[in-house]
N, C-alpha and C positions, 0 to 999 in steps of 0.2 A: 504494500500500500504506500503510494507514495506521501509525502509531507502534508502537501499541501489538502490531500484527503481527507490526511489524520487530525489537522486543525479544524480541514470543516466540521469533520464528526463532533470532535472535543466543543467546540464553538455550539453546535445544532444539540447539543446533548447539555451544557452549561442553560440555553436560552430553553429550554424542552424543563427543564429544573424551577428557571425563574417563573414558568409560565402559569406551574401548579401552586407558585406562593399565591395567598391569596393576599398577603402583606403584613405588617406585623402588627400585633394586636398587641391593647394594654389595659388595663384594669383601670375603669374613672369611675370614683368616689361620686353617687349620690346625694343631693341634698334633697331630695322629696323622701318620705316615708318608704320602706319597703313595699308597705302593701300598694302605696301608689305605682311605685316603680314596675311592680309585676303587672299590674291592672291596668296601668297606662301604656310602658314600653312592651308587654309582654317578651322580655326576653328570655332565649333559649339556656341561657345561664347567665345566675348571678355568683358574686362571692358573698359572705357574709360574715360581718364579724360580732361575734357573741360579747356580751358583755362582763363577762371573766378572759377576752382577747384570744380565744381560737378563735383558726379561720376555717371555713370550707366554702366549699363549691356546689352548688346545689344548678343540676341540670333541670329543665322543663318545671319550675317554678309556678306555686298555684299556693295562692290563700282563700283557706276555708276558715272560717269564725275567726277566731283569736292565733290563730296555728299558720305558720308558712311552710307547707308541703314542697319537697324535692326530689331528685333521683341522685342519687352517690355516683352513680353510672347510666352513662347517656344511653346505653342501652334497655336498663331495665323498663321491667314492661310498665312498671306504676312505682308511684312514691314508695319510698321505704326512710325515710326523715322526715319529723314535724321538729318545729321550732315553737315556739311561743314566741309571737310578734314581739313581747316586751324582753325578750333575752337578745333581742338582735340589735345590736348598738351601731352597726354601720352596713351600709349595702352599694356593692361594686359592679360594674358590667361593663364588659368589653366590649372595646373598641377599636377601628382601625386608627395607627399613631401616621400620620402623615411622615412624621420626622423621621421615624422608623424604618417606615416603608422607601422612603427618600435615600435613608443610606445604607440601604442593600442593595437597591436599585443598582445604585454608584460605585457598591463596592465590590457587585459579581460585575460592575463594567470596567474596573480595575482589572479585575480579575482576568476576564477576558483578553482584554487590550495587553496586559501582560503575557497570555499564552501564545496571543498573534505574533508579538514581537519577538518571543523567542522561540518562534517557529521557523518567520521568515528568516532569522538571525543567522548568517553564514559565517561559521569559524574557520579557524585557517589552516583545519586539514579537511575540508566539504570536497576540495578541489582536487586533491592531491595527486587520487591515482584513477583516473580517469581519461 
């Protein structure tokens, strides 16, 4: 295979990578109540921080009565967590971070732009015995 094959691949295979990011996410601190957060944004996952300071993650998120319902695992088939709305002293959900996403963007284009160059890069025995 020659060089310049071996870069396209590398290169088609690097961009085939960047394509599946979806970008990079970050966890933004809530100022509305949990139960508004769920009932408003309906998000797919929040974090929450209990008021003795663990955290978790609570996937597909639902408040019944006083209780905030969640899944431990995005898979399971139903809640298996309640909380009591007043043990829950903060609530997070993710987001995409622009800044984030900005400098991976830039830095697999480093990346890249670095494999080009020392691809095309001809040292001083390329020639020798030809």
């Amino acid at each position: 295979m020659s060089r310049h094959r071996m870069v396209q691949r590398n290169v088609a295979v690097i961009l085939l990578m960047t394509g599946q990011l979806g970008g990079c996410t970050g966890w933004r601190l809530e100022s509305l109540s949990p139960a508004e957060v769920v009932e408003q944004q309906q998000p797919g996952e929040i974090r929450v921080q209990q008021s003795d300071g663990r955290r978790e993650v609570l996937f597909q998120p639902a408040v019944r009565g006083d209780n905030l319902l969640g899944r431990r695992d995005w898979n399971s088939k139903r809640p298996d967590r309640a909380l009591a709305l007043t043990d829950v002293r903060e609530v997070a959900t993710r987001h995409v971070s622009a800044g984030r996403t900005a400098g991976l963007v830039l830095g697999i284009g480093a990346i890249v732009g670095v494999i080009v160059a020392l691809a095309s890069f001809q040292g001083p025995f390329d020639n020798c015995c030809q």
